[in-house]
N, C-alpha and C positions, 0 to 999 in steps of 0.2 A: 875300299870305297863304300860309303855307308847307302845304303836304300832310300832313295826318294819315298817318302812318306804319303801316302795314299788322303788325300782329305776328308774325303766320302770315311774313310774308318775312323773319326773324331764327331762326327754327329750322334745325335739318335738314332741316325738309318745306320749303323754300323749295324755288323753280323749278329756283335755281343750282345749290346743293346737292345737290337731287335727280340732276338730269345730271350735273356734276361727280365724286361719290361713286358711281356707277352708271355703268356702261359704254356710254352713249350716245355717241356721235360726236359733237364740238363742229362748231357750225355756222360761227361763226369761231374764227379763232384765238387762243388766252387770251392769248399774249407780242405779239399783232403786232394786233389785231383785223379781219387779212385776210377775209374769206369765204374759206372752205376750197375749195368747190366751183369758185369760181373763175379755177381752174387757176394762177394766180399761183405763180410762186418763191417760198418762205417762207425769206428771211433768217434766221436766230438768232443770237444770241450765245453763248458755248462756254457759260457758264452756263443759260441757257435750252434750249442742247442737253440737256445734264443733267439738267435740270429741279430745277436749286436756285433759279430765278427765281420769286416770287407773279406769278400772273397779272394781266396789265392791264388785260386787257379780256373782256366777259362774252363766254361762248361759246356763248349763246342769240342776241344782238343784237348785239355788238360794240362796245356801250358801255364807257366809259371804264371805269374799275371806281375806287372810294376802297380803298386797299389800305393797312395799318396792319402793318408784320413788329415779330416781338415775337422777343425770343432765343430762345424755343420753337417757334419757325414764325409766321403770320402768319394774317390774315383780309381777306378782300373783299368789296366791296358793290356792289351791281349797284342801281341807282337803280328799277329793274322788277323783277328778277328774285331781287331779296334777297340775302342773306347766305351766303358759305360759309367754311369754317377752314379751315385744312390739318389738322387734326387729325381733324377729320372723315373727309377725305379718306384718311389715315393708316388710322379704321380701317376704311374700308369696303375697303380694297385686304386689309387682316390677315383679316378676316374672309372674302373670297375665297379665301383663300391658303390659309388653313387649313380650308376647306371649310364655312363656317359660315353660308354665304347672304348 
């Protein structure tokens, strides 16, 4: 029997989203799902250096993530922690930038 799906984890108030979009420190790593704290070497790839790669894995748990790129950026889903866009992401960095909160 599959899990009634939580709606509140499909918005921008999800968990992911919330940290993602907000300058929290990822507790793992989105491209590698290392534990940061870990001291471990974090390998990249030049595009992950970049940061043109959607992330893989959640940076709350370090669960896999379903990741969906679309030619205007992409979205991922955290099976706990819900859903986040890059578009999202896009404007919460604009809104910083520009001093808007």
């Amino acid at each position: 029997m599959a899990r009634a799906k939580d709606p509140a984890l499909h918005t921008k108030n999800s968990p992911l989203a919330v940290a993602m979009c907000g300058e929290d420190e990822p507790i793992f790593h989105p491209n590698t799902g290392t534990e940061i704290a870990s001291g471990e070497e974090i390998r990249l790839s030049p595009s992950q250096q970049a940061g043109y790669d959607a992330p893989r894995f959640c940076q709350l748990c370090g669960r896999r993530m379903k990741v969906q790129i679309r030619p205007d950026g992409w979205h991922a889903e955290c099976s706990r922690h819900g859903l986040v866009d890059s578009e999202w992401i896009f404007e919460a960095q604009l809104r910083r930038k520009l001093g808007a909160g």
